[in-house]
MIDOSE-1310 file (N, C-alpha, C; in nm, 2 decimals, decimal comma, always signed):
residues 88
xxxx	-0,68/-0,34/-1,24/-0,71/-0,43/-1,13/-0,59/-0,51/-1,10; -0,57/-0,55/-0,94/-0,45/-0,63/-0,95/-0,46/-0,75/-0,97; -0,40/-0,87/-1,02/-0,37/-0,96/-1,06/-0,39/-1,09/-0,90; -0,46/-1,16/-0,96/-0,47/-1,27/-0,84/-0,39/-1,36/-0,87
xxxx	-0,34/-1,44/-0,74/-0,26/-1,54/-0,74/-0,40/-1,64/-0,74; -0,35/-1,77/-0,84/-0,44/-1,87/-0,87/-0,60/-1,84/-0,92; -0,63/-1,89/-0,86/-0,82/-1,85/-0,88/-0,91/-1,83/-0,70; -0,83/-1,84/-0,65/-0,88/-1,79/-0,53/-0,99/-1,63/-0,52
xxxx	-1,09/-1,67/-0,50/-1,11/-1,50/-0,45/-1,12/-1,46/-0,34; -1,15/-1,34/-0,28/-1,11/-1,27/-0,18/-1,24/-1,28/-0,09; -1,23/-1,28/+0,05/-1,28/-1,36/+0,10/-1,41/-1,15/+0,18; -1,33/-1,10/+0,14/-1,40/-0,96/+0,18/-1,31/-0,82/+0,10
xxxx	-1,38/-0,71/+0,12/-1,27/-0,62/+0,05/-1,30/-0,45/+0,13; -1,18/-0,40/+0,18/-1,23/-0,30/+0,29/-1,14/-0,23/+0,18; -1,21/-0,07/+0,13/-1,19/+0,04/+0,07/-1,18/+0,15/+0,16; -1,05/+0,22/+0,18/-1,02/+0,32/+0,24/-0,96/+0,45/+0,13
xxxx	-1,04/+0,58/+0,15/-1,09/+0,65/+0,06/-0,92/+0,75/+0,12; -0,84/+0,79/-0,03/-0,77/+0,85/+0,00/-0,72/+1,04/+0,04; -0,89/+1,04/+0,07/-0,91/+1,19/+0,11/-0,82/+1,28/+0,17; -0,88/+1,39/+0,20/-0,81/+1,48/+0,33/-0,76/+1,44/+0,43
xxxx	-0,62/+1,43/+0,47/-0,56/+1,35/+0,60/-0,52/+1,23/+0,56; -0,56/+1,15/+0,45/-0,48/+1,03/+0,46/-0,28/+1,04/+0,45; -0,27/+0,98/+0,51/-0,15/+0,99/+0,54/-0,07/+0,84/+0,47; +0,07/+0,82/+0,43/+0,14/+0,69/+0,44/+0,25/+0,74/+0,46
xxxx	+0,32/+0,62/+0,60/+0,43/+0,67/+0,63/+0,55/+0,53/+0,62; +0,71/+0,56/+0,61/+0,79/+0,46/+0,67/+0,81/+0,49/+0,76; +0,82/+0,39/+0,86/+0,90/+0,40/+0,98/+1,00/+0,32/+1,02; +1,11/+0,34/+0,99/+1,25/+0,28/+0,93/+1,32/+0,27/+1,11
xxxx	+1,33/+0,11/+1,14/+1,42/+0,11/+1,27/+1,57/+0,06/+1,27; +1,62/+0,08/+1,34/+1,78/-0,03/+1,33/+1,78/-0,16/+1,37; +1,70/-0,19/+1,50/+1,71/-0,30/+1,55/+1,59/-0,37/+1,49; +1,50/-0,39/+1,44/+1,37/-0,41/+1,37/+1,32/-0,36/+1,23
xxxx	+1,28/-0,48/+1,17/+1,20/-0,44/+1,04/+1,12/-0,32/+1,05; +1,15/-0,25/+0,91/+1,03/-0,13/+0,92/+0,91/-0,17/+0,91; +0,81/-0,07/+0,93/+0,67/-0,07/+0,94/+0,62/+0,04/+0,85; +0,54/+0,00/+0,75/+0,43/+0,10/+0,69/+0,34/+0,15/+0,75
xxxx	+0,30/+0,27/+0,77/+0,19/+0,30/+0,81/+0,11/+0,40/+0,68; +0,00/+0,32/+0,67/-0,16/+0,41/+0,64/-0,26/+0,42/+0,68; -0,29/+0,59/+0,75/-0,37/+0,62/+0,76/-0,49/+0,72/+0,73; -0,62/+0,65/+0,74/-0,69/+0,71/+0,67/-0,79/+0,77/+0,76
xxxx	-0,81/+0,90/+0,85/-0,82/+0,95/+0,95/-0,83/+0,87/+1,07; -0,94/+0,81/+1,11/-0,93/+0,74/+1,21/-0,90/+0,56/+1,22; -0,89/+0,58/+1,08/-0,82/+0,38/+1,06/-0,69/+0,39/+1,00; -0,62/+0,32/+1,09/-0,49/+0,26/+1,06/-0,44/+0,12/+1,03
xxxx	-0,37/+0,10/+0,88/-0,31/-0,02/+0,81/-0,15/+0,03/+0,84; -0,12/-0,12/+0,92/+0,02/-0,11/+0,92/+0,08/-0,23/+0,85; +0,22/-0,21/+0,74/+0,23/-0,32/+0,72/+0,40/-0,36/+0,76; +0,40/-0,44/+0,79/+0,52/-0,51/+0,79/+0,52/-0,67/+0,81
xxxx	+0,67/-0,70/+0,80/+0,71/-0,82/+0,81/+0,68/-0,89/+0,92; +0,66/-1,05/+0,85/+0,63/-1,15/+0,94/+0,68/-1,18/+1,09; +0,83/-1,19/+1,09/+0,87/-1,15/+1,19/+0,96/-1,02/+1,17; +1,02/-1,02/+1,38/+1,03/-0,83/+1,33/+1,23/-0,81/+1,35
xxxx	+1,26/-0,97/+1,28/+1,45/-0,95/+1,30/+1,48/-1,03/+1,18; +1,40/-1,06/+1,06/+1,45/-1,08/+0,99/+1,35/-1,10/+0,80; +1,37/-1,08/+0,71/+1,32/-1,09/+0,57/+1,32/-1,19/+0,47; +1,20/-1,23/+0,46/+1,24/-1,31/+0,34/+1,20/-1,31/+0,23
xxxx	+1,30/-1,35/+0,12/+1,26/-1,31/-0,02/+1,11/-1,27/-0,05; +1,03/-1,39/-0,03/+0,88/-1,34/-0,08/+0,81/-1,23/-0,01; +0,93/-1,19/+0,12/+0,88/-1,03/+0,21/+0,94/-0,94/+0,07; +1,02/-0,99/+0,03/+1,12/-0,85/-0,05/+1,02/-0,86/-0,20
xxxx	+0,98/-0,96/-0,21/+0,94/-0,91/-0,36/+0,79/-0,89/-0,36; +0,74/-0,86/-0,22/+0,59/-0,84/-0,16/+0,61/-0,67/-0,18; +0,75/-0,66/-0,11/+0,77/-0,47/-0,11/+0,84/-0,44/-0,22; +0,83/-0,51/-0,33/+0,87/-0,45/-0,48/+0,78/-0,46/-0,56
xxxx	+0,67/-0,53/-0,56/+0,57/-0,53/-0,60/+0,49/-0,39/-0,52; +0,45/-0,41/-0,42/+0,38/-0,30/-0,34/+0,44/-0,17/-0,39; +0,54/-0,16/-0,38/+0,59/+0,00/-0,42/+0,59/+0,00/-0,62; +0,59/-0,09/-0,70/+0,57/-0,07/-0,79/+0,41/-0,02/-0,83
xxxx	+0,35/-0,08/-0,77/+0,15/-0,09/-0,79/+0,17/+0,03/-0,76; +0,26/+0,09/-0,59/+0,18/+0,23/-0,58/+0,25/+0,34/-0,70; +0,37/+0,30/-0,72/+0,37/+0,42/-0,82/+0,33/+0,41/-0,98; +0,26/+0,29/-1,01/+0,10/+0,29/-1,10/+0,04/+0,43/-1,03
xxxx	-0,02/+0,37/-0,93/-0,15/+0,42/-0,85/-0,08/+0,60/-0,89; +0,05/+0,63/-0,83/+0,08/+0,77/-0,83/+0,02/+0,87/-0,99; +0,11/+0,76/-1,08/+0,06/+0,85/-1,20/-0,07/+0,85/-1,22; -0,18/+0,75/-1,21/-0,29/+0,76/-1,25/-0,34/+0,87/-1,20
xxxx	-0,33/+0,86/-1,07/-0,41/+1,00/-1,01/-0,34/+1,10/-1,03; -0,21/+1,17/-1,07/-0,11/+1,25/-1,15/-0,21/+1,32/-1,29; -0,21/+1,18/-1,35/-0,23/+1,18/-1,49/-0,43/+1,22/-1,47; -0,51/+1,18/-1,38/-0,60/+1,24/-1,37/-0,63/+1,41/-1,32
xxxx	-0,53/+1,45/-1,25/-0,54/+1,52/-1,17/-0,51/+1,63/-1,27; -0,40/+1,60/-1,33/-0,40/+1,71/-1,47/-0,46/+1,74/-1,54; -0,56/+1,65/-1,59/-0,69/+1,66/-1,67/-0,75/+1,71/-1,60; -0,79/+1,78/-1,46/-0,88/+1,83/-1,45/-1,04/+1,77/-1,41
xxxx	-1,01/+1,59/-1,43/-1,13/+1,57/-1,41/-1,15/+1,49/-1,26; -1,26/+1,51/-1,24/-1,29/+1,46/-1,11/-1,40/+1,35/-1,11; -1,34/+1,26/-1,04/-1,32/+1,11/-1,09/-1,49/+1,07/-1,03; -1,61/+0,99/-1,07/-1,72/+0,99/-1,00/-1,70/+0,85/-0,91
């Protein structure tokens, strides 16, 4: 589970199932911050920066954390997927 900042809890929680068709993409510009896209057939999460000409540190260590969690997330489902078992 991920780690919360302070004791705040979350005020709602939307689960998008990473089935058939989910997609995640970069979309890397020259003149503008890139944009993540995930999608999960008909809902789309885009993420990017605050604003769209420049970064800041707590942007950069938002997308080093994010890309660290996902490649947690990679092996787990790697590491399940090997096994053979299918997750209820």
């Amino acid at each position: 589970m991920m780690g919360r900042r302070g004791q705040t809890r979350p005020t709602g929680v939307i689960t998008l199932n990473t089935g058939s068709g989910a997609v995640a993409e970069n979309h890397a510009y020259q003149l503008r911050t890139p944009v993540l896209a995930l999608a999960f057939g008909l809902v789309q999460v885009q993420i990017t920066t605050a604003a769209s000409d420049r970064v800041t540190a707590a942007e950069v260590e938002f997308a080093r954390q994010l890309a660290k969690q996902t490649q947690d997330f990679a092996r787990c489902v790697e590491r399940i997927h090997r096994r053979g078992v299918t997750a209820a």
